[in-house]
N, C-alpha and C positions, 0 to 999 in steps of 0.2 A: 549775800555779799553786798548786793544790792542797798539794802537795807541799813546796811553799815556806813557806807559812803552818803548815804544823804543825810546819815544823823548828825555823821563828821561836818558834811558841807553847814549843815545849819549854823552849828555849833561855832563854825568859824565866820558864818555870817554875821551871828550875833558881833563877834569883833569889829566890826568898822569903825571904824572913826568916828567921833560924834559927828563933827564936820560934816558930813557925808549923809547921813539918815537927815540931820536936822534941814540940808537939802533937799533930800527925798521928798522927806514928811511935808514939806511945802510945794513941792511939784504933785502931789498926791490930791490936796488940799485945793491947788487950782486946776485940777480936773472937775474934784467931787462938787463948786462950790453953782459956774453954769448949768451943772447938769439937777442940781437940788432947784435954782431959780424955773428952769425950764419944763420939772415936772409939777411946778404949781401951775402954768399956763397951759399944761395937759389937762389938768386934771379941772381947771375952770373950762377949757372948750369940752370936752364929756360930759359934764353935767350939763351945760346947757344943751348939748342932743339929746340927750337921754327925758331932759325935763320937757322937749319939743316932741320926742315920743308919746311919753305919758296924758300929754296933754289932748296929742289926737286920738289918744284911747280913749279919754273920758269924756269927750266930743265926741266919738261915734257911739261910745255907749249910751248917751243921752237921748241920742237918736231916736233910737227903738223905744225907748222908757212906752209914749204915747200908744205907740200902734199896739205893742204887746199890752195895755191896759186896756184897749180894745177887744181885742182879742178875747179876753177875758168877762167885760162887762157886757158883751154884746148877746154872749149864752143867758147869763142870768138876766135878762132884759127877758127872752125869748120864754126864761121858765116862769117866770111873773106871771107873761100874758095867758099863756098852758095853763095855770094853777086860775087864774080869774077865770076864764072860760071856764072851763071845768067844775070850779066849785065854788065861784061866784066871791069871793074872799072880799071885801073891802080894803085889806091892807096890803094886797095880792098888786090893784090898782095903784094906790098910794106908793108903793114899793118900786112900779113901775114909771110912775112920774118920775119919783129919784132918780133912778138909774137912766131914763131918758134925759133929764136937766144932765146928769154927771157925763153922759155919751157924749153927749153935743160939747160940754166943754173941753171934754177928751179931744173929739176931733180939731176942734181948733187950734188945740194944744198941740197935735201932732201935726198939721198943714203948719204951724208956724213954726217947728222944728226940723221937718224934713227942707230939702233942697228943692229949690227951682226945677219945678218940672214934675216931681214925685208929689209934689202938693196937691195938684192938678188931678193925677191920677186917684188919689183918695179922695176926693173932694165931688169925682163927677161918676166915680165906681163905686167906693165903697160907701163915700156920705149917699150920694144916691140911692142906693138900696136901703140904706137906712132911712133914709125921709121916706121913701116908699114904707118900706115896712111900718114906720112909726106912724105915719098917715093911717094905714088899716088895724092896725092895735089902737089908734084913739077910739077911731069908730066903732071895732068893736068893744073897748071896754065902756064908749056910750051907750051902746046899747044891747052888750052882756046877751045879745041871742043865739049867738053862733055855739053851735054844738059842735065836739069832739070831732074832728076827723072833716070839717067844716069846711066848704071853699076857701073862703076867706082867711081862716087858721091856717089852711096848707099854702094860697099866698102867701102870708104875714112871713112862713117860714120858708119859702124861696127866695125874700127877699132878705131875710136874717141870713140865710147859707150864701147869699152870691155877696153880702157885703161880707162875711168869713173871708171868701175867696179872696177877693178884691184885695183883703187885710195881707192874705200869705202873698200876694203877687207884690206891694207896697215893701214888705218885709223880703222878698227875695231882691227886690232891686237895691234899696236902701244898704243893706250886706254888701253887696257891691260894690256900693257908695265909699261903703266904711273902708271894706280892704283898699279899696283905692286912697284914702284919706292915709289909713296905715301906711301904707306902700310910701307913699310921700313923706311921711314920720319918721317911715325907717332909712328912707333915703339923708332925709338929714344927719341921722342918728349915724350913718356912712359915712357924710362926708365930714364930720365933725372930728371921726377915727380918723379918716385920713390926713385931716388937719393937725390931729396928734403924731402921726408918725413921722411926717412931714417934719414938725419942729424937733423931736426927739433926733430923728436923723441929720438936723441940722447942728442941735446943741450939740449931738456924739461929734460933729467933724470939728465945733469950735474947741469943744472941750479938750479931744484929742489935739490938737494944735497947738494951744496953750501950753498944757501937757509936755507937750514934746518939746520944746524951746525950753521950757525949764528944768525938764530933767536932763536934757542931755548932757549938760557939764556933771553931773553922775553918772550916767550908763557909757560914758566915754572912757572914762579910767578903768572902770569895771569889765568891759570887753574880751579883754587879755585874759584875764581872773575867766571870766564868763566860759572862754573855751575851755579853758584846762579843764575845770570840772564837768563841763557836759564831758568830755572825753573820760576821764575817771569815771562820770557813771556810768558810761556804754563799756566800762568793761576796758579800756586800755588804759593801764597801768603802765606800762610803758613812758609814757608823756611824761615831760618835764614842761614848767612852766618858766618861762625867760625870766631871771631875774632883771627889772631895768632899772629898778631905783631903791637905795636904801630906808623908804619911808615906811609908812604903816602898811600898805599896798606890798611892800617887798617883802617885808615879814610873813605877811599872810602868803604869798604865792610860796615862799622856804616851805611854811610849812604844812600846805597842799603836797609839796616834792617828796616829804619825809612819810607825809600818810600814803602816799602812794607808792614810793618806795616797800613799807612794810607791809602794805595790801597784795603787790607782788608776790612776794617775799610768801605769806600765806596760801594765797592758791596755789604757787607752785608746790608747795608741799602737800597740799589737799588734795589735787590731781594725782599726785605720787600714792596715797594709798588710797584713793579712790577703788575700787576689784570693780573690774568689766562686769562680775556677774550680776551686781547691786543696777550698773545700767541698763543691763538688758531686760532685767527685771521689771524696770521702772517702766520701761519705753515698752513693754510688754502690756502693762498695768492701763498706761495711756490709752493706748490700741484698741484696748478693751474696753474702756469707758468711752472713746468715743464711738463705738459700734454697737455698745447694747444698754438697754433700761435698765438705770440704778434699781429702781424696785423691782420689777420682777426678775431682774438676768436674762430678760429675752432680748432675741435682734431690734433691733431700733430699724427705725425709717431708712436710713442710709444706710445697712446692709443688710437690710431686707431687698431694696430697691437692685444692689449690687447683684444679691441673687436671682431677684427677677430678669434682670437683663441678662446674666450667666446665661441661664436658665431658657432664655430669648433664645441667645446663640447656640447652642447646641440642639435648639428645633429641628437645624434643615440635616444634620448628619444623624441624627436618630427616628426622623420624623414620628415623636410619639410628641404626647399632646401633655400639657400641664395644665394645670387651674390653679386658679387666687381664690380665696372665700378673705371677705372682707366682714368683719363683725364688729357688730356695737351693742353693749350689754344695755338694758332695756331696766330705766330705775334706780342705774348708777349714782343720778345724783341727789336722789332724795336721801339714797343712804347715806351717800359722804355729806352735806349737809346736815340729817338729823344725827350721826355716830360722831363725826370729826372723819377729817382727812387721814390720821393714822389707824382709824377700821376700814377708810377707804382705800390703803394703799394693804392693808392686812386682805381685805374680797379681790385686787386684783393678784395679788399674788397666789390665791386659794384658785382663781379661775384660772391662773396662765397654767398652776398644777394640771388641775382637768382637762384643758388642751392636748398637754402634753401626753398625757393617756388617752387621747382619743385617737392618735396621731402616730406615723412610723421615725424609725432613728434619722429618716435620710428626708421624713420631710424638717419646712422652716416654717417658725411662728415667730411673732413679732409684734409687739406694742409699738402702735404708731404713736399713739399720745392718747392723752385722757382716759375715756374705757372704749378706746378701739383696740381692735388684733388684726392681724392679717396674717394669711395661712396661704404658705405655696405646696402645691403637689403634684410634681413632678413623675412620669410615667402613669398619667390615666389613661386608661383608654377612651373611654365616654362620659358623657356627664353624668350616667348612672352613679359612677365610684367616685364622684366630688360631691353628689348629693348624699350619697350614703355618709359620708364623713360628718356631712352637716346636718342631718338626723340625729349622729351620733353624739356628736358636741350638744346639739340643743337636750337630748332625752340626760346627756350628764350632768348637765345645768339644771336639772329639774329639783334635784336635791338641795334641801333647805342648807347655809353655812353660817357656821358659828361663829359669830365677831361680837366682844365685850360682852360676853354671857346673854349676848342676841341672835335668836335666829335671823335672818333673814333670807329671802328669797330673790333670786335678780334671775332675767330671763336674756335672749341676744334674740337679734334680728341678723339674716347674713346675707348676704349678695355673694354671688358664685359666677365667674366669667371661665371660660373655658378657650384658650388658646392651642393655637396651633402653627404650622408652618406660614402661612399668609396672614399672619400677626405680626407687627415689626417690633412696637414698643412696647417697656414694661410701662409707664405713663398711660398711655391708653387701658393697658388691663385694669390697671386700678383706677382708673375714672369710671371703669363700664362695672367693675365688683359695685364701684361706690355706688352709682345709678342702681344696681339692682337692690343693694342695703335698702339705699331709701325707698325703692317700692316694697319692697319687705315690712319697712314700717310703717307705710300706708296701710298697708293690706290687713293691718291688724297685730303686727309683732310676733316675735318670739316665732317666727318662723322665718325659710329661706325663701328667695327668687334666683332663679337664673336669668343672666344679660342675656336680655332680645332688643336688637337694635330697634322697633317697634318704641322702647320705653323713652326715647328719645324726644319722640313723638307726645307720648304721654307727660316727662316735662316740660315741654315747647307750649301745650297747650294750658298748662298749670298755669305759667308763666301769664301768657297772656288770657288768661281770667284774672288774676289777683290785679293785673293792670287794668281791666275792665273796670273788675269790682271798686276800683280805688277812685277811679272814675264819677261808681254811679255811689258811691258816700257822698262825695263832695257835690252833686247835683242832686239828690238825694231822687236816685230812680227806681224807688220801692212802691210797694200798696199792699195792702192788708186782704187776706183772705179770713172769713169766720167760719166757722163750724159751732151749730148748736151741741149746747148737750140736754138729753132731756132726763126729766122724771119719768122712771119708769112705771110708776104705779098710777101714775096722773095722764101722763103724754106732755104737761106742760113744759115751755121753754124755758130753763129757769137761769141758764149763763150762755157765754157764746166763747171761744176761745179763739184769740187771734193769734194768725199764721201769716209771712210776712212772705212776701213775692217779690223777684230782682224782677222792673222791668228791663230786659236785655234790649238795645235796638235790632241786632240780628237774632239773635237766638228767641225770640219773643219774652213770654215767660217763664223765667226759671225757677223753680219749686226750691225748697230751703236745703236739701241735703245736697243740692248739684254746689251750693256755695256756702253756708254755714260753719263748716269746718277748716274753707279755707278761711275765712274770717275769724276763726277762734285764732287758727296759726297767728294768721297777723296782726291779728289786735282789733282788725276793723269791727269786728261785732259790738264793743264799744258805744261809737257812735251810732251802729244802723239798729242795736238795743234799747239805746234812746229815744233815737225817732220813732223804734214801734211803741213803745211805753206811752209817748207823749200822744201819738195817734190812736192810741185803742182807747186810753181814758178819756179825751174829747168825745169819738163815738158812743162809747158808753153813756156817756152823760146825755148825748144826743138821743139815744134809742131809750132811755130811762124817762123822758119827756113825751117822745112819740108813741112808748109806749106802753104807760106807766100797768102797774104789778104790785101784788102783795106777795114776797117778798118782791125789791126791787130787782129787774135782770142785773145780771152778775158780767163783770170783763175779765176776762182770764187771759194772762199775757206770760208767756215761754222768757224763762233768764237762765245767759247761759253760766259755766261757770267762769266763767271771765268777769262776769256782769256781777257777779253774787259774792267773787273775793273782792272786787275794786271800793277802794274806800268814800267812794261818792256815791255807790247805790243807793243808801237813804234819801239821799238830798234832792236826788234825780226822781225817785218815786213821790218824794214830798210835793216838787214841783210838777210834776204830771199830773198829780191831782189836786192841785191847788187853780191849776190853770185850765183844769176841763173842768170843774164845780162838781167830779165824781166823790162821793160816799168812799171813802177807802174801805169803809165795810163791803164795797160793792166792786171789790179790788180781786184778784187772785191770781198769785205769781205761781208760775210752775219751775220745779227744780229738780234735776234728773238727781236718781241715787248716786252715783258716783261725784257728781257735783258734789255734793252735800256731806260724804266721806270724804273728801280733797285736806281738808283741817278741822276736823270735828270741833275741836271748842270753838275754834270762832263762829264756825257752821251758828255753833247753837248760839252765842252771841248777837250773829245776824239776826235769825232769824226772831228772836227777843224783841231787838228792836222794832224788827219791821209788824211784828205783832202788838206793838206798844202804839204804832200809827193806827193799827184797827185793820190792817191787812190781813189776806187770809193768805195760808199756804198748801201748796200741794207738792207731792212729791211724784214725780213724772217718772211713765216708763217702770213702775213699780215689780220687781221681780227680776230687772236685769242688773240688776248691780250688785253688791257685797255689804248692803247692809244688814246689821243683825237687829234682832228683835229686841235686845237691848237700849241699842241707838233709836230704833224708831220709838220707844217710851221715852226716851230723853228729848228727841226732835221737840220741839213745841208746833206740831202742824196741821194741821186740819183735815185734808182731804187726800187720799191714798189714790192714783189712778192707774188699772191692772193695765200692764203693755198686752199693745194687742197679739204680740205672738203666742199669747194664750189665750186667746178671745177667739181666734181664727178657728173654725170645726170644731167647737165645743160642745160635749157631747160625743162626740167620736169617741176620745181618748179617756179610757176611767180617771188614768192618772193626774192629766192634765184637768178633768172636773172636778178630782179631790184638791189639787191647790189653789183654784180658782174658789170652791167654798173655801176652803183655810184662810185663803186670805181676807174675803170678806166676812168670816168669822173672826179675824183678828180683828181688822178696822172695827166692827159693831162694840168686840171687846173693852178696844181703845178708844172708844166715842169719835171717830174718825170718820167722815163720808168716805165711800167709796163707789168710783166713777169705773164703768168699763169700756174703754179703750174700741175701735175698731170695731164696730159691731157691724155688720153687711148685711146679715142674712135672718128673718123670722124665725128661726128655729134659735139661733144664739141669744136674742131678746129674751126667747121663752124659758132659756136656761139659767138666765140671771134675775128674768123675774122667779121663778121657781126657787132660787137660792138667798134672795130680798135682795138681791143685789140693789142699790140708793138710784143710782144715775150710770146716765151711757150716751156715748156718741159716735157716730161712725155715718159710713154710706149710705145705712140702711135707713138713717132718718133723713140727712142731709149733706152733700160731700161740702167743702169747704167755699164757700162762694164770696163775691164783693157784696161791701157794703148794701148796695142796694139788691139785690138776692136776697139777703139775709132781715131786709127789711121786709120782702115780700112772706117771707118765711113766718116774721114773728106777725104777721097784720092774719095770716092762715092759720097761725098757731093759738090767735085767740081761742079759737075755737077745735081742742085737741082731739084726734083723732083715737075713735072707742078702741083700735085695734092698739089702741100703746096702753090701756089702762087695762089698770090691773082686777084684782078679782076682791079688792076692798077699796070699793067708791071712798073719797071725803077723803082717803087717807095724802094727799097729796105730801111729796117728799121733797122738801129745799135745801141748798145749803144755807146749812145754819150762822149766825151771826156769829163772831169769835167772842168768846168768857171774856 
C-alpha cells in the first residue's frame, strides 16, 4: 500500500507550478555552484601534500643508492685480491685498480649524500678500514708473495669485513633518518587533509546558507502540502489537508483528499477479508526465519544462545551437567572457492545431515555462520559422553561427499566445554568451546580438545610471542645457523644449509619451530625470508672465497610456502644474488611437499622460472606430504631430501629400509640427488652408504652452528675424514649443476 502512495505522491509532484521548480532549480544551482569552486581548492591543497610526500620518498631513496653500491663492490674488490694471490692473474690486479678508483668514488659519493653526522661515521669506520685494507692489497699485489691462508690476506679480510659492518651500522642509522624524513612528509600530507576538510566544512555551511535563503520562499508554501503526505505515507488516511487557497497549491491538496479518501476506502475492505489464519501463518513463518539458517534449517546463533542459557537455568534444580561442542569444518573454504558457493551451501547442508545422525531428538545443533556448528547436550554425566559424541561426528565426517559430480573430503576440528552448576553464563561456555576449537587446530586438526582453563595460559603466551616476534622483524633480531651436508662416498663438504635463529632477549635463542609457524599465521615470514635469503647468499659468496672447491660449496636456504606463492619471490632471489656476487648455480632453495601441492601449476610455473635463473631446487622433508610419483616427474627439481623420521634407527625396521632404498632408487631413476636427512649415528651412514645413498647431514657429522663454526668446520674439512669415505676412492659425489 505503501508503494502505491509514493507513486501517487510523485505523480502529483511532477504537477507543480512551473513557477515553483523554476525557483527550486535555482536555489539547487546556488548551493551546487560554491561547493564545485571549493572542491578545486581541495583538490589543489592534496596534490601538493601528496607531491611533498613523494618527494621525501625519493630523497630518502637516494640516500642509500651510495652505501648499498658499497655494499656490493667492496666483496668483489676482496675476490680480485683472492684470485691475484692465489693464481697470480694480471687482470685479476688491473680489475682491482678499477674497482678500488670506483670505491673511493663511491664513498664520496655517499659522505656527500648522507647527513651531517653519518658522513663522519663512514668516513672514519668504514672509509677506514677501507684505506687499511686497500693499503695491504697494494702491497701485496706489489709484490704477489703472500700465500693462501697468509697473515697479511687474513688482515686484508678483517679489514674488508669491519668496513662491511661499518656499511650495515651507516645503513641502520640512515633508515632512521628516512622514516623520520617520512614521518615529516606524512605529517604534511596530514595537514594538507586537514586543510581540505577544514574548507569543505566551511564551503557545506556557506553553501547551505545561501541554499536556505533562496529556497525558502518554496519550502514555505509546501509545508502544509509537506505534512499531509508524510501522514498518508505513515498509514493515516484518515487526514484531510486544509484547503486555504484556490490556486495550483489547492487543487493539488483536493486532490491529495480524494486519493486518500479512496486508499481508506480500500484497506478497510482488505482488512475485512483478510482470514486470521493467513496471519498467523505469516507471523509464524517470520518466527521461523528469524531463529533458524536459511540453508541448512538449523538453530541460528540467537536460539541456539536462548537454549544455552534455558539450559543454564535449569542446572541448579536438576544438577546434571550439559556440554557445548563447538565445530569448525577443516578445508571449507578451499571447496567453496574452487566448486562455487552453491556446492558450498549443497556440503553444509550434507554435514548439518550427519550431525543430525550423530545426535538425540532432545539434543540442539546449530550453524553459527560460515562452517561453524554448535552442539548443546544436555543430561551428560561426564565428559566421557560429550567426547564420545565427538568421536562420533568426526569418524561420520570421514566419508568422501558428492558435490557437482565431485567427491570431496572435508574434515572438523571441535572444542568441547563441559558445564555444570557453578557455571553461570551461556557466553562463557562458548568463549571456552571456542578456545578449546582453536587448540584443536593447533594441535593438528580434525580432532577434538576439551576446555582446561590452563589453555588460557597457552593463548596469553601466543599473544605475547607474535608481539615479541613483530618486534625482533623490525630490529631484525635473527642470525644464521649452518649445518654441512656431506658426500658420502668422499666425506667432502660440498653445501651447507642455513637455519635461521630468533635472538630472543629473555628466552636467549629460539630454534625455528618455537616461532616459524607463528610467522607463517602472520605473514611475518615474509620479511624474516628475506633477510635470511639476503644473509646466506652474502655468506656463501664469502666462504666460496675463503674457501675455494671444485665444485664450488653450495648455500641451501629453507622457503616457506608463503615465500614460494608471493609474487615477488623471483625478484627477491634476483636481488640476493645480485648483491652477494653468488653463482645462482651455487643457490639451492628448499620446499616442503605440501608447499609445493598447495597450486600445482603455478608450483611448476615457479619453479620454471626460478630454474631459468640457474637455481637449483629441492624438495624438503621428502615422504611426509601427499605427493605422487606423477607430480614429482612433472616438478622440474633437482634434489630429493629423505625426512629424518626415516633416517632415525635405520636398519632396525625392514619396512622402513625398503622405502628408504625406494626412494633412493626413484631419485637415481629420475636423475635426481638425493640427501638423507638427520643422520646421528655410524651405523645409519653405513646403511646409506650401502644403498648409494648421494649426500647426508645430521649430528653425526655436524650439529647446526654460526658462521664462524662452520668456517672452522670447512678449514678441518679440507682434509676429509677416511671414516666417511666410501669403498670406491676418486668417486667423489657433488651436486650437480642444473641442464
Amino acid at each position: 500500500m505503501q508503494i502505491v502512495t509514493t507513486s501517487m505522491t510523485m505523480n502529483l509532484l511532477g504537477s507543480l507550478p512551473t513557477s515553483l521548480r523554476s525557483r527550486f532549480i535555482v536555489a539547487i544551482a546556488a548551493m551546487l555552484f560554491p561547493l564545485a569552486v571549493l572542491a578545486g581548492i581541495e583538490f589543489i591543497a592534496l596534490r601538493m601534500a601528496v607531491r611533498s610526500f613523494e618527494g621525501a620518498a625519493a630523497a630518502a631513496s637516494a640516500t642509500l643508492s651510495p652505501v648499498t653500491h658499497l655494499q656490493a663492490l667492496l666483496p668483489r674488490a676482496s675476490i680480485a685480491v683472492h684470485h691475484y694471490v692465489l693464481q697470480g692473474r694480471l687482470e685479476d690486479r688491473q680489475r682491482f685498480g678499477g674497482l678500488s678508483h670506483q670505491i673511493d668514488l663511491t664513498f664520496d659519493e655517499a659522505k656527500a649524500a648522507l647527513k651531517p653526522g653519518r658522513e663522519v661515521i663512514l668516513a672514519r669506520s668504514a672509509g677506514g678500514e677501507w684505506l687499511r685494507a686497500k693499503g695491504i692489497a697494494l702491497a701485496m699485489l706489489a709484490r704477489s708473495t703472500d700465500a693462501p691462508g697468509g697473515r697479511n690476506l687474513d688482515l686484508f679480510d678483517a679489514h674488508i669485513g669491519g668496513a662491511m659492518d661499518a656499511l650495515d651500522e651507516v645503513i641502520v642509522q640512515t633508515r632512521q633518518d628516512i622514516e623520520n624524513e617520512l614521518s615529516a612528509a606524512r605529517g604534511v600530507e596530514r595537514k594538507g587533509l586537514f586543510l581540505m576538510v577544514a574548507i569543505f566544512l566551511a564551503g557545506l555551511g556557506i553553501a547551505s546558507g545561501i541554499g536556505t535563503l533562496l529556497a525558502r520562499s518554496v519550502l514555505i508554501p509546501l509545508q502544509v502540502l509537506e505534512l499531509g503526505v508524510d501522514r498518508f505515507a505513515g498509514g493515516d488516511f484518515a487526514h484531510r489537508i486544509p484547503l486555504v487557497s484556490e490556486d495550483e497549491l489547492g487543487k493539488l491538496a483536493s486532490t491529495f483528499n480524494t486519493m486518500a479518501e479512496r486508499i481508506e476506502r480500500s484497506v478497510a475492505e482488505g482488512v475485512e477479508h483478510l482470514q486470521a489464519e493467513r496471519v498467523e501463518k505469516f507471523q509464524a513463518e517470520l518466527a521461523y526465519q528469524a531463529l533458524h539458517d536459511p540453508v541448512t534449517n538449523l538453530a541460528n546463533r540467537v536460539l541456539f544462545f536462548d537454549r544455552v542459557a534455558h539450559a543454564v537455568a535449569r542446572w541448579d534444580r536438576h544438577n546434571e551437567h550439559l556440554a557445548v561442542l563447538l565445530l569448525d569444518l577443516d578445508g571449507f573454504k578451499t571447496i567453496n572457492d574452487s566448486l562455487g558457493h552453491a556446492a558450498g551451501d549443497q556440503l553444509l547442508i550434507a554435514v548439518s545431515e550427519r550431525l543430525r545422525a550423530c545426535l538425540r531428538p532432545e539434543d540442539t545443533i546449530a550453524r553459527l555462520g560460515g562452517d561453524e556448528f554448535a552442539i548443546l547436550l544436555e543430561g551428560m554425566g561426564d565428559t566421557v559422553d560429550a567426547t564420545h559424541v565427538a568421536r562420533r561426528i568426526i569418524a561420520a565426517l570421514e566419508t568422501s561427499f558428492a558435490l557437482a559430480d565431485t567427491e570431496v573430503n572435508v574434515e572438523c576440528s571441535i572444542g568441547i566445554v563441559l558445564g555444570g552448576p557453578k557455571d553461570e553464563r551461556a557466553d562463557e561456555l562458548l568463549r571456552n568451546a571456542d578456545l578449546a576449537m582453536y587448540m584443536a587446530k593447533a594441535h593438528g586438526k580434525a580432532r577434538y580438545e576439551v576446555f582446561d582453563p590452563s589453555m588460557y595460559v597457552v593463548v596469553r603466551e601466543s599473544l605475547e610471542l607474535e608481539t615479541d616476534l613483530r618486534g625482533a622483524v623490525e630490529r631484525q633480531d635473527f642470525t644464521l645457523h649452518y649445518q654441512p651436508v656431506i658426500a658420502i662416498a668422499t666425506g667432502k663438504v660440498v653445501a651447507v644449509e642455513a637455519l635461521v635463529r630468533w635472538k630472543h632477549p629473555q628466552r636467549g635463542l629460539v630454534p625455528p619451530l618455537a616461532f616459524i609457524p607463528l610467522a607463517e599465521e602472520t605473514g611475518l615470514i615474509l620479511p624474516i625470508g628475506r633477510w635470511v635469503l639476503q644473509r646466506a647468499c652474502r655468506q656463501g659468496g664469502w666462504w666460496q672465497v675463503q674457501f675455494p672447491s671444485d665444485p664450488p660449496l653450495m648455500m641451501s636456504v629453507n622457503l616457506s610456502a608463503k615465500q614460494f606463492q608471493h609474487p615477488g619471490l623471483v625478484e627477491e632471489v634476483t636481488q640476493a644474488l645480485r648483491g652477494s656476487g653468488l653463482d645462482p648455480r651455487c643457490l639451492i632453495v628448499e620446499i616442503t611437499e605440501s608447499a609445493l601441492m598447495q597450486d600445482v601449476e603455478a608450483t611448476i610455473g615457479n619453479l620454471r622460472t626460478l630454474k631459468e635463473l640457474g637455481v637449483r631446487v629441492a624438495i624438503d622433508d621428502f615422504g611426509t606430504g601427499y605427493s605422487s610419483l606423477n607430480y614429482l616427474r612433472r616438478f622440474p627439481i633437482d634434489i630429493v631430501k629423505i625426512d629424518n623420521s626415516f633416517i632415525h634407527g635405520l636398519g632396525v625396521d625392514p619396512e622402513q629400509l625398503a622405502l628408504v632404498r625406494a626412494v633412493i632408487a626413484l631419485g637415481q631413476a629420475l636423475n635426481l640427488q638425493v640427501v638423507a636427512e638427520g643422520v646421528e649415528r655410524g651405523e645409519e651412514l653405513e646403511q646409506l652408504r650401502s644403498l648409494h645413498c648421494h649426500l647426508a647431514q645430521g649430528s653425526y657429522f655436524a650439529w647446526p652452528t654460526d658462521h664462524e663454526g662452520v668456517a672452522k668446520f670447512l678449514t678441518k674439512a679440507r682434509h676429509p675424514d677416511p671414516r666417511l669415505s666410501g669403498s670406491r676412492p676418486g668417486s667423489a659425489i657433488s651436486l650437480r649443476s642444473p641442464s
